[in-house]
C-alpha positions, 0 to 999 in steps of 0.5 A: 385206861380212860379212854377204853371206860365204860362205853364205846371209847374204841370206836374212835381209834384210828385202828378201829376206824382203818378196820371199819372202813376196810370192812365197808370196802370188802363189802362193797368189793364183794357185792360189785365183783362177786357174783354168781357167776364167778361165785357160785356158792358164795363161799368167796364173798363170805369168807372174805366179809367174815374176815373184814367184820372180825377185825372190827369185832376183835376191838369191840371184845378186848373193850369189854374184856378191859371193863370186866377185868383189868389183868385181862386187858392190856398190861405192860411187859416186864423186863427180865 
């Protein structure tokens, strides 16, 4: 578990980076696409940019809960 110490170790796995870049892209979707007319309340554009931030967040808090408690973390499965 050295590469998720202390710190940001996340931010440089491939997952996190597809959800990063997945996020950046629904952002610029729903700004170039999206607007008032088709949009009028805005209820599109925010539920769609909630869902790209949270994939991006999810790495961030399974880091911290890994730094405050090991059993909490990634532990391998038993076998029967």
């Amino acid at each position: 578990m050295e590469m998720f110490g202390r710190g940001s170790g996340y931010r440089w796995m491939d997952a996190y980076l597809l959800a990063w870049v997945v996020e950046l892209g629904t952002d610029s979707f729903c700004a170039k696409y999206l607007d008032y007319r088709n949009d009028p309340q805005g209820k599109t554009s925010g539920q769609m940019n909630h869902a790209a931030r949270s994939g991006c967040r999810n790495f961030a808090e399974g880091c911290e809960r890994l730094m405050t408690s090991t059993s909490s973390g990634l532990s391998p499965t038993k076998t029967p």
